[in-house]
DRENMAR-647961 format. One record per residue: residue number from 1; residue in three letters; x, y, z of N, C-alpha, C in turn. Coordinates in Angstrom, 3 decimals, padded with zeros to 6 digits. Each point is the difference from the previous one (the first is absolute). Layout:
N
num, residu, nc1, nc2, nc3, cac1, cac2, cac3, cc1, cc2, cc3
NUM, ala, X, Y, Z, X, Y, Z, X, Y, Z
...
// end
This chain:
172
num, residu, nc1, nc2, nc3, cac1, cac2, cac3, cc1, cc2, cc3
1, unk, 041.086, -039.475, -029.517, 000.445, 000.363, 001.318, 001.359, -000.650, 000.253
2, unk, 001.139, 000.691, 000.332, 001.593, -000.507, 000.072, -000.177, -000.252, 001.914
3, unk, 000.695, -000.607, 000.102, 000.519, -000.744, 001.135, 000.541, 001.713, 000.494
4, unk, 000.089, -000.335, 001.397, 000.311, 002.134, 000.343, 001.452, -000.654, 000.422
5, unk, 000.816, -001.004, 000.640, 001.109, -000.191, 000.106, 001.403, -000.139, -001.698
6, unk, 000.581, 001.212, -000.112, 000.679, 000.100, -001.305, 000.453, -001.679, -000.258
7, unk, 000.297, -000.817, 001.006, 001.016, -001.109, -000.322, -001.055, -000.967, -001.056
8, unk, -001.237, 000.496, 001.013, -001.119, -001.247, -000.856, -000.843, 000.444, -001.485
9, unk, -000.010, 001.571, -000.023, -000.516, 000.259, -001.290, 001.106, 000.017, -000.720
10, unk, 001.212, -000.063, -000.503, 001.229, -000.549, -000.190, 000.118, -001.062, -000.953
11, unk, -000.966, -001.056, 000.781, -000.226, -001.407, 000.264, -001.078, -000.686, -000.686
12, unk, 000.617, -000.354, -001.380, -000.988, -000.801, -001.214, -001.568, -001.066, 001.348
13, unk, 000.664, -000.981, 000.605, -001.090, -000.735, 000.575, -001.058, 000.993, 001.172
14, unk, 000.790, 001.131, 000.573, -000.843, 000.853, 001.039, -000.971, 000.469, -001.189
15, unk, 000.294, 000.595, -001.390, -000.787, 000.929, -000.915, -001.044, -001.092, -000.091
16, unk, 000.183, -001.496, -000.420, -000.892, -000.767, -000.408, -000.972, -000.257, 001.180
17, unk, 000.563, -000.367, 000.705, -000.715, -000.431, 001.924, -000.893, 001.369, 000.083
18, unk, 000.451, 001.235, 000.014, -000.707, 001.220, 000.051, -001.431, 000.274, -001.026
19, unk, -000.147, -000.617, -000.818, -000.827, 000.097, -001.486, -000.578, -001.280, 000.328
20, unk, 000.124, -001.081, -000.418, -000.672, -000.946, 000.227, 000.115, -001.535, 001.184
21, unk, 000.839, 000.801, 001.263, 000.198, -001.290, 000.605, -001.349, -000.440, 001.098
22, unk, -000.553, 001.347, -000.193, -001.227, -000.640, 000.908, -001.300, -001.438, -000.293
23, unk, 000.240, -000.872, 000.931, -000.303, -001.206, -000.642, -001.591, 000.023, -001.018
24, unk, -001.200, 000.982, 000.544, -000.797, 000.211, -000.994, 000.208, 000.644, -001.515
25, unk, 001.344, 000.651, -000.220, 000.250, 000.427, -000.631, 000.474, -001.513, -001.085
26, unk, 000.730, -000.532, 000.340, 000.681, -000.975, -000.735, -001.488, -001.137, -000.738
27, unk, -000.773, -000.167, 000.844, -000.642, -000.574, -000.091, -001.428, 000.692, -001.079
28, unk, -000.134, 001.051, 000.246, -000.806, 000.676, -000.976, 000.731, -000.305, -001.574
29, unk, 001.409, 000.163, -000.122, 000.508, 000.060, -000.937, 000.282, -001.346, -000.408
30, unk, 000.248, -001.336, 000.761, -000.395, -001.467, -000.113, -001.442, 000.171, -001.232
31, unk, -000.977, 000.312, 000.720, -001.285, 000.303, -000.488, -000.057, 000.466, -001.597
32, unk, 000.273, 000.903, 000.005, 000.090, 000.764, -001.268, 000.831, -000.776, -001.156
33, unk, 001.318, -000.803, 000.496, 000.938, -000.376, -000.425, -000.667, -001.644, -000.533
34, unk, -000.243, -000.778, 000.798, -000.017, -000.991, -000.021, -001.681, -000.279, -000.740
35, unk, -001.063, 000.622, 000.688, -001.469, 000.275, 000.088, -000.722, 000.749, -001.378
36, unk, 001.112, 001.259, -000.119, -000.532, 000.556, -001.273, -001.213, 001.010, 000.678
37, unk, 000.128, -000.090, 001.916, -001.377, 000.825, 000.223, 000.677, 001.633, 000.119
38, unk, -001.409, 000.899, -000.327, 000.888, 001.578, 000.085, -001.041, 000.357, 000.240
39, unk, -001.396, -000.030, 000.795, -001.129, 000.667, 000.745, 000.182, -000.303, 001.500
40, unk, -000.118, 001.379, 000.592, -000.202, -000.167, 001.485, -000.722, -000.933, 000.437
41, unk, -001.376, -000.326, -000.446, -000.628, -001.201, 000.432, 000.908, -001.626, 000.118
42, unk, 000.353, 000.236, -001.535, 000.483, -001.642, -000.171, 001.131, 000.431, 001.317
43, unk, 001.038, 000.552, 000.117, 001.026, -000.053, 001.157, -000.496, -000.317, 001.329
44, unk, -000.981, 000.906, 000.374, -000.979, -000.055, 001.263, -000.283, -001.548, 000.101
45, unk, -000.534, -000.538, -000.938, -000.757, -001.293, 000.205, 001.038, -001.149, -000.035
46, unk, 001.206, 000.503, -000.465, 001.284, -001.273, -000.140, 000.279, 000.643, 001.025
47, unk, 000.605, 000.657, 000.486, 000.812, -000.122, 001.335, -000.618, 000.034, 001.245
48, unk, -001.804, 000.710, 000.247, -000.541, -000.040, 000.822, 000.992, 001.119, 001.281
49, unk, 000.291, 000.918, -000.758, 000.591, 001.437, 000.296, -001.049, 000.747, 000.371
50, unk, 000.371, 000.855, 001.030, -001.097, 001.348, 000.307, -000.244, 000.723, -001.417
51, unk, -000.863, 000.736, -000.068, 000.057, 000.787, -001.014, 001.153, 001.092, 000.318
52, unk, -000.257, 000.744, 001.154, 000.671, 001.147, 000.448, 001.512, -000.097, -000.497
53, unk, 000.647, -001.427, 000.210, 001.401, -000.096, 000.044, 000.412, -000.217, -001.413
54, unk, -001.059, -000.855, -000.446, 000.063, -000.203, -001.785, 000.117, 001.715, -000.465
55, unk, -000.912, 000.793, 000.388, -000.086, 000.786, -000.908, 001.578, 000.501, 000.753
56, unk, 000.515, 000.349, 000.633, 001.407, 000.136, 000.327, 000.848, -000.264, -000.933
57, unk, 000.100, -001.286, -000.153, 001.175, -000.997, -000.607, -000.302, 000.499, -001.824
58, unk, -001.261, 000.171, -000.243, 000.279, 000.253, -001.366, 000.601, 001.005, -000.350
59, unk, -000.418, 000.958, 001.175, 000.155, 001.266, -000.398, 001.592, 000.202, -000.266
60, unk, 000.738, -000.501, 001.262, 001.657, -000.498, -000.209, 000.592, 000.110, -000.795
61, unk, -001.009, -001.695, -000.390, 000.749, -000.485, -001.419, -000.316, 000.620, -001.253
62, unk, -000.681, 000.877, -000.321, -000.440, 000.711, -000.711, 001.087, 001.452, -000.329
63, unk, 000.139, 001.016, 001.243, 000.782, 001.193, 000.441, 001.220, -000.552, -000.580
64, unk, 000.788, -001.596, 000.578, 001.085, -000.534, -000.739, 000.265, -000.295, -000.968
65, unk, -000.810, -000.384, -000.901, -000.306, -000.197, -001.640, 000.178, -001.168, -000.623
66, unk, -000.929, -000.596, 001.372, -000.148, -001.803, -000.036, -001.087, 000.093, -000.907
67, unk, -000.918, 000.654, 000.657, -001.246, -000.202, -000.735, -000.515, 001.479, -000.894
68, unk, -000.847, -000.273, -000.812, -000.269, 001.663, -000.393, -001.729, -000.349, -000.477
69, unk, -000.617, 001.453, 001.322, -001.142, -000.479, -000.011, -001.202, 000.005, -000.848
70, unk, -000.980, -000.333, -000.847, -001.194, 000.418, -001.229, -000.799, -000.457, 000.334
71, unk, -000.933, 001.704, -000.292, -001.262, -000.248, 000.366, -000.607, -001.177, -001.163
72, unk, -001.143, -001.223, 000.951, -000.774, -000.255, -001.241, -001.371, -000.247, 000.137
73, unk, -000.251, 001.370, 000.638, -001.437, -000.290, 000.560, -000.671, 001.698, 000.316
74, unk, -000.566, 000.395, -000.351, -000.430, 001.493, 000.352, -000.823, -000.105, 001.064
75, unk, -001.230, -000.512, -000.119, -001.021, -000.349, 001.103, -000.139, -001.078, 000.612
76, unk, 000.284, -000.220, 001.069, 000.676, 000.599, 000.800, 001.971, 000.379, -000.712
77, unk, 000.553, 000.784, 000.691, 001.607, -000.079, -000.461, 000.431, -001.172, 000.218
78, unk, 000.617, -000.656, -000.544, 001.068, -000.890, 000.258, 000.961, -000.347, -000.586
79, unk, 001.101, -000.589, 000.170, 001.283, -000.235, -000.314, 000.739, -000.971, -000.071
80, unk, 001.080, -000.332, -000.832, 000.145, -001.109, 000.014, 001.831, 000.441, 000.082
81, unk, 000.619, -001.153, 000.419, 000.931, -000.040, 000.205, 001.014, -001.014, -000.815
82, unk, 000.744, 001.237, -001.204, 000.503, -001.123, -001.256, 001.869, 000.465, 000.505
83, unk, 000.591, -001.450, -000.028, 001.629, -000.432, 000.167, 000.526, 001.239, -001.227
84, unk, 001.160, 000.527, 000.591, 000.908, 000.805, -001.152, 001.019, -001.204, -000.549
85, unk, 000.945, 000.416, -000.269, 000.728, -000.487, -000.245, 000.631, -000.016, 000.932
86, unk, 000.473, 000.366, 001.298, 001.076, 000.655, 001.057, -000.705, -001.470, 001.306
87, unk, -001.638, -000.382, -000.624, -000.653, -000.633, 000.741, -000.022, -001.466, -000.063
88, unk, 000.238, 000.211, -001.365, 000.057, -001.511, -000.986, 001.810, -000.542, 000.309
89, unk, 001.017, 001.077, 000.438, 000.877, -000.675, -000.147, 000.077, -000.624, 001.578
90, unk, -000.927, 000.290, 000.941, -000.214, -000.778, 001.118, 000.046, -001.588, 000.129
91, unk, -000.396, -000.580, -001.550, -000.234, -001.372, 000.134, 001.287, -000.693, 000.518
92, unk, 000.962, 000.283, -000.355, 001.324, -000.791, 000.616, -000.204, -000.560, 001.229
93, unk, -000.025, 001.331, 000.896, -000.233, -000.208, 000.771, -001.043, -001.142, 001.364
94, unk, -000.812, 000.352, -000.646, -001.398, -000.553, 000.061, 000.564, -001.835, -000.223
95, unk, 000.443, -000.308, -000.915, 000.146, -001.290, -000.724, 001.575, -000.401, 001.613
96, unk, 000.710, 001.123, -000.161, 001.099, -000.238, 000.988, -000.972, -000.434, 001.435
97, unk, -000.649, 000.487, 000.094, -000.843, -000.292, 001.486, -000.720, -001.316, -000.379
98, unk, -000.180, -000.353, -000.767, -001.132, -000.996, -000.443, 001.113, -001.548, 000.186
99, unk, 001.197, 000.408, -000.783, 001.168, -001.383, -000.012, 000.763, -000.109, 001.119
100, unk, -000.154, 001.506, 001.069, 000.307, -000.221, 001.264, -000.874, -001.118, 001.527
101, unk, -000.695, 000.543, -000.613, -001.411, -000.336, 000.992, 000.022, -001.839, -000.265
102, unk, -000.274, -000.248, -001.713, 000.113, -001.343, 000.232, 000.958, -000.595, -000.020
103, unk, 001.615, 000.520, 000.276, 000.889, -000.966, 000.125, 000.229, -000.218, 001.445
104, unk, -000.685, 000.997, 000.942, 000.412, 000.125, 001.056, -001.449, 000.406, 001.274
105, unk, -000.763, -000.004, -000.479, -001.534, 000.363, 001.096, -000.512, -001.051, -000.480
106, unk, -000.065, -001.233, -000.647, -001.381, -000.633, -000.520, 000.688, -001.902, -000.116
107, unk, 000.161, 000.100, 001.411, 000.468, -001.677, 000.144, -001.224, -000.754, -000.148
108, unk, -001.127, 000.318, 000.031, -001.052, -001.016, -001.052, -000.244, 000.139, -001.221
109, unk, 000.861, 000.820, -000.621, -000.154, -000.395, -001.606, -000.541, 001.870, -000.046
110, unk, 000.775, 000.338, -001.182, -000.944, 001.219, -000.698, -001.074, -000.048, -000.244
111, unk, -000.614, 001.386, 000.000, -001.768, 000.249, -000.391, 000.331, 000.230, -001.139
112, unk, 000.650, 000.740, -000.355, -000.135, 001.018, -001.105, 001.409, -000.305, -000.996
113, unk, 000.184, 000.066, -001.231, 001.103, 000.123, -000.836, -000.144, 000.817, -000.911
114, unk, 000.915, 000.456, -000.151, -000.056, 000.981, -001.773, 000.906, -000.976, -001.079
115, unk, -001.051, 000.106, -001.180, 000.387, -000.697, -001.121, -000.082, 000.715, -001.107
116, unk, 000.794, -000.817, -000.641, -000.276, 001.234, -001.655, -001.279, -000.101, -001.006
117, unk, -000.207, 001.356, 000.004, -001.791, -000.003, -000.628, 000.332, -001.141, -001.185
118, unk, 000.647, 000.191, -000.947, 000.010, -000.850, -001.494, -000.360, -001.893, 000.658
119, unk, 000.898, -000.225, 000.832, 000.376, -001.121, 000.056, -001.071, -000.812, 001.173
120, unk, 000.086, 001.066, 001.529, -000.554, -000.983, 000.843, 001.141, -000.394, 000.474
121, unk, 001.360, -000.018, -000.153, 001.010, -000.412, 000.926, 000.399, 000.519, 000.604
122, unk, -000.065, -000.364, 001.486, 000.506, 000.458, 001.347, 001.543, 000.796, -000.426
123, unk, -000.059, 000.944, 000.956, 001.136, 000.896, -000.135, 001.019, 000.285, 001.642
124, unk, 000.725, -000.403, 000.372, 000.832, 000.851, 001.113, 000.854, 001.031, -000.753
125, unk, -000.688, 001.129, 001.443, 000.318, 001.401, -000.293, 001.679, -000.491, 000.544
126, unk, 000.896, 001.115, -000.485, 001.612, 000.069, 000.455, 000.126, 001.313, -000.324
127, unk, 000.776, 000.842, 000.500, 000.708, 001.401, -000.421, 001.242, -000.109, -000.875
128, unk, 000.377, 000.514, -000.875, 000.918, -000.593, -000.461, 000.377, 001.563, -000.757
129, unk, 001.704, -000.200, -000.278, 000.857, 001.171, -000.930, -000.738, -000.076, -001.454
130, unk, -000.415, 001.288, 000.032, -000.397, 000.152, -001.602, 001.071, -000.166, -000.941
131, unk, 001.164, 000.359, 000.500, 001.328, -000.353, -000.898, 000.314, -001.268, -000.336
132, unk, 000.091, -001.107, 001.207, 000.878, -000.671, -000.070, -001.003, -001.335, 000.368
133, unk, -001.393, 000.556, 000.336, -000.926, -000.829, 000.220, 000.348, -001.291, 001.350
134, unk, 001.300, 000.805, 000.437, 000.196, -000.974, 001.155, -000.740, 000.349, 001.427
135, unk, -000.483, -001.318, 000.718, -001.265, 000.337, 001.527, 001.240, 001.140, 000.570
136, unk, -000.966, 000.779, 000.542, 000.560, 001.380, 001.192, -000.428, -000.887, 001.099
137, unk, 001.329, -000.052, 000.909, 000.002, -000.918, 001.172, 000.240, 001.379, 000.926
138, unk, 000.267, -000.208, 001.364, 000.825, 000.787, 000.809, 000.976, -000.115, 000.379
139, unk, 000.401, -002.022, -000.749, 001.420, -000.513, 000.261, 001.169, 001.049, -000.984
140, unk, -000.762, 000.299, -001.466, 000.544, 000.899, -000.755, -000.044, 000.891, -000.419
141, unk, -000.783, 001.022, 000.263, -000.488, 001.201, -000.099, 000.126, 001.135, 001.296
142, unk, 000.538, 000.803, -000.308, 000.503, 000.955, 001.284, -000.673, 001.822, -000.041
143, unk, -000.226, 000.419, 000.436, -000.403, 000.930, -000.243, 001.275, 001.737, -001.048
144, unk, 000.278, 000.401, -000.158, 000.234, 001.151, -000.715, -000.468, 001.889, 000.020
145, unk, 000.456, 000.698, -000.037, -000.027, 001.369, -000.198, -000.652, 000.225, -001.252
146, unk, -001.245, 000.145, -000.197, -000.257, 000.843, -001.434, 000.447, 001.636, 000.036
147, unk, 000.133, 000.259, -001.416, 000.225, 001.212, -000.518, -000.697, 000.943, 001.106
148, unk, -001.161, 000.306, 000.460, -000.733, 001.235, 000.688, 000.552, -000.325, 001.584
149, unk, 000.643, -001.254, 000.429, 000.446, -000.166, 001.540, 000.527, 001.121, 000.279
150, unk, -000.741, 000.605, 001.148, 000.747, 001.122, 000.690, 001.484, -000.590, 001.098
151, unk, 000.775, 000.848, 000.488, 000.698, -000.266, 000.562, -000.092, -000.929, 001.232
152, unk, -000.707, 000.364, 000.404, -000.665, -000.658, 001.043, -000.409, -001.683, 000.036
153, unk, -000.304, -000.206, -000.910, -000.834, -001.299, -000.650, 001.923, -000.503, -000.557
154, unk, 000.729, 000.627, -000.598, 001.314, -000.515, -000.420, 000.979, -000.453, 001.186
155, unk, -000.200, 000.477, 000.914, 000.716, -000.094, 001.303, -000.607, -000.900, 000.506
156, unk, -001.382, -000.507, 000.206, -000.914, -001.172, 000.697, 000.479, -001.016, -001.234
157, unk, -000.069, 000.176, -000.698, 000.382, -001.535, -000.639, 001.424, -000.538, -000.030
158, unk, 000.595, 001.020, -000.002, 001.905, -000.135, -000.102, 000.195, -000.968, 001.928
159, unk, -000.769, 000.854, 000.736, 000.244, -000.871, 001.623, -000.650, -001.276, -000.564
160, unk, -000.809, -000.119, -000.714, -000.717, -001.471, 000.126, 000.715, -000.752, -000.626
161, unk, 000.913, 000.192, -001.096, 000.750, -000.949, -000.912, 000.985, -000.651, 001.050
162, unk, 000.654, 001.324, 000.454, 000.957, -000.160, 000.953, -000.288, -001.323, 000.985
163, unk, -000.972, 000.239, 000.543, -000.573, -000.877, 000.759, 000.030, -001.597, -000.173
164, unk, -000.557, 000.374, -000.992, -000.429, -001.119, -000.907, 001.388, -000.788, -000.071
165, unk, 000.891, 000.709, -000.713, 001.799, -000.230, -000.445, 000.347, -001.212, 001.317
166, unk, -000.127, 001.029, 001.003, 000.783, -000.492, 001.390, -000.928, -000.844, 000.402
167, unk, -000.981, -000.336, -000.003, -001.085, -000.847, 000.390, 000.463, -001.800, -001.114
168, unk, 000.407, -000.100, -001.112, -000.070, -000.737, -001.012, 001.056, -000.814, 000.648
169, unk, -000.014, -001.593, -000.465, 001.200, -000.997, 000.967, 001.130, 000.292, -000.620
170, unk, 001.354, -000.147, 000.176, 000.961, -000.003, -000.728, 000.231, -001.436, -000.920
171, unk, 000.524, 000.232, -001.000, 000.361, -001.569, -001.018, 001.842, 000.393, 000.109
172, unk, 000.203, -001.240, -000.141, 001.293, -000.255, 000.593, 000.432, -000.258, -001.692
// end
């Protein structure tokens, strides 16, 4: 489902926010991600979700090609809900919320850490240039026109640089 305003389906974070920003959504996929769970039950019983809305959210994430659904049960039907690949590359994310939360929600100490399976050593998540492997700040990283930017989207970013330009202190 695209955002119905052109500026926001356009718009890499509206497409993502649109697909999975609903907070049961993120969190189902926490689940799957982190949990390894992919039965309606196990979700139901970790998040203590309606059914009604669960069965919603899978369905979502499913239509989006988060999840892709198999039967593994004839009598009664049932289904299970296995990560694609499109689902699996969610973890970033997930880990981005995880190194957010405890650098900044959890002034009594983290619950939770991600570490590396081999080792057992604690890990902070960072975003970082696959190129150049340097942190993506917002002190240095600016936004850009990809190739498919319609005109529209080229003209909103050209005012914002601008902005930006005349906004910046002068150095003498």
């Amino acid at each position: 489902m695209q955002p119905k305003l052109a500026p926001l389906a356009e718009c890499p974070c509206a497409r993502a926010v649109e697909t999975v920003g609903e907070w049961w959504s993120i969190l189902i996929l926490r689940d799957a991600l982190l949990r390894g769970l992919s039965r309606f039950d196990e979700f139901e019983r970790s998040l203590g979700i309606a059914p009604n809305m669960l069965a919603r959210r899978l369905k979502h994430l499913a239509q989006s090609g988060l999840f892709e659904r198999r039967l593994y049960s004839e009598r009664p039907k049932r289904y299970e809900y296995v990560l694609t690949d499109k689902g699996r590359d969610f973890f970033p994310v997930i880990a981005a919320l995880i190194g957010y939360a405890n650098r900044h929600l959890a002034p009594e100490g983290a619950s939770l850490l991600l570490a590396e399976r081999e080792t057992g050593a604690p890990v902070i998540p960072v975003t970082v240039d696959a190129a150049t492997l340097r942190s993506i700040t917002v002190e240095r990283i600016t936004v850009i026109a990809g190739p498919r930017a319609s005109a529209g989207m080229r003209e909103r970013l050209a005012r914002a640089a601008a902005q930006n330009a005349a906004a910046q202190p002068k150095s003498n």
